[in-house]
C-alpha positions in Angstrom: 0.3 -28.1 25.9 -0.2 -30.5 28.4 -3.6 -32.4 28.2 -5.3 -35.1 30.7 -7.5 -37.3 28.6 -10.4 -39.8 29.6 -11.7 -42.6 28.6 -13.9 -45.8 28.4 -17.0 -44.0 30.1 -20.5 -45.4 28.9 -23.6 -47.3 29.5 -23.3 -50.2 31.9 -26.1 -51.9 33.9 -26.2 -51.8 37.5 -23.7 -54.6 38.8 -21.4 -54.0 35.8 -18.1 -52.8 35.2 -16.3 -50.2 34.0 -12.7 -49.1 33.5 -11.2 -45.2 33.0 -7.9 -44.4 31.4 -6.8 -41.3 31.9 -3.9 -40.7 29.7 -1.7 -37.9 29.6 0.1 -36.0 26.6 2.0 -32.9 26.6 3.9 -33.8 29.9 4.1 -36.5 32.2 3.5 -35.1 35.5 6.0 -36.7 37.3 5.7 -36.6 41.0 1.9 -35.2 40.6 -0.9 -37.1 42.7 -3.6 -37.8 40.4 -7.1 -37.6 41.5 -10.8 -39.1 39.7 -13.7 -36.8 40.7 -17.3 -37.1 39.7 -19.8 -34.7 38.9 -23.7 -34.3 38.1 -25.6 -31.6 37.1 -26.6 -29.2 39.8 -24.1 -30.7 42.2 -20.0 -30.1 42.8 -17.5 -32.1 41.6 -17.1 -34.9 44.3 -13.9 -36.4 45.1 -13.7 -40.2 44.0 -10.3 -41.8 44.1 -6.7 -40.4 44.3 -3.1 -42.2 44.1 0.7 -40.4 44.6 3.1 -40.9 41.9 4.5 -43.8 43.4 1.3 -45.8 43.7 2.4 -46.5 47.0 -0.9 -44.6 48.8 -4.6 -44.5 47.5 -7.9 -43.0 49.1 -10.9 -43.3 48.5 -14.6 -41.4 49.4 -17.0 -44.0 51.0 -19.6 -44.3 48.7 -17.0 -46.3 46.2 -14.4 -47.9 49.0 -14.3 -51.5 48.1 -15.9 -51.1 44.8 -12.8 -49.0 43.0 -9.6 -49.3 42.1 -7.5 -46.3 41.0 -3.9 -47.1 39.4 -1.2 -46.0 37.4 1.3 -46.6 35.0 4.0 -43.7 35.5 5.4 -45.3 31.8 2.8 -45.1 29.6 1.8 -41.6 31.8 -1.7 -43.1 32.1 -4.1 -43.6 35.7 -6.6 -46.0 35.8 -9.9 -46.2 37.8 -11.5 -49.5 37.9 -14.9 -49.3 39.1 -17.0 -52.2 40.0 -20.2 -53.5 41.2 -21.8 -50.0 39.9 -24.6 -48.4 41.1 -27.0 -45.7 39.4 -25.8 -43.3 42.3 -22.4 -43.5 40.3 -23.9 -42.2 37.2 -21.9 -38.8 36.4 -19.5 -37.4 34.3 -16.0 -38.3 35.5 -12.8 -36.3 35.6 -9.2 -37.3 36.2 -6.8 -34.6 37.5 -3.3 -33.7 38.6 -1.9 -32.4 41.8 1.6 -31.3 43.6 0.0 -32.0 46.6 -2.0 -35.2 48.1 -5.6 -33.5 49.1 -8.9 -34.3 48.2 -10.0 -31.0 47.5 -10.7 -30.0 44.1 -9.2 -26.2 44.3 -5.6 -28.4 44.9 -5.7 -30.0 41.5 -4.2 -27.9 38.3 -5.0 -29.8 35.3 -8.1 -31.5 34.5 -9.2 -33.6 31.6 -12.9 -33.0 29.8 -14.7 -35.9 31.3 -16.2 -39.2 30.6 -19.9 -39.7 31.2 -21.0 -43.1 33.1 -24.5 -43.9 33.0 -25.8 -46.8 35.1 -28.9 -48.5 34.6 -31.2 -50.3 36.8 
């Protein structure tokens, strides 16, 4: 069955660093966009950071433009967001996610992992 994975969320002080693997298993979701969203409770999932197959395009939502980094490495069928200079604002549980199609919106993606949480602290 093909699974997304996360990692590497935590607890990190405002100003720190963190950095997400999102590994997948079960398939390798070639030609898929991949896509990080963020959620907290009460509030939808917010689009973060997304990258096509190729690597050769990447967006990102304001609020993290300049700060994040999303990647991938098609052979080890793993994305990667690097997220820097955090802020408590970016305290949420984080998802990566696959789709056919390169959108933002979160009804376009098919396959989600679980979620990492990233707390920030002042």
């Amino acid at each position: 069955q093909a699974q997304l994975v996360e990692s590497g969320g935590g607890l990190v002080q405002a100003g720190g660093s963190l950095r997400l693997p999102c590994a997948a298993s079960g398939r390798t979701f070639r030609g898929y966009a991949m896509g990080w969203f963020r959620q907290v409770p009460g509030m939808e999932r917010e689009f973060v950071a997304g990258i096509t197959w190729s690597g050769g395009m990447t967006r990102y939502a304001d609020s993290v433009e300049g700060r994040f980094t999303v990647s991938r490495d098609n052979a080890k069928n793993t994305v990667f967001l690097q997220m820097n200079s955090l802020k408590p604002e970016d305290m949420a549980v984080y998802y990566c996610a696959a789709s056919r199609v390169w959108t933002m919106m979160a009804a376009d993606f098919e396959a989600w992992g679980q979620g990492t949480q990233v707390t920030v602290s002042s």
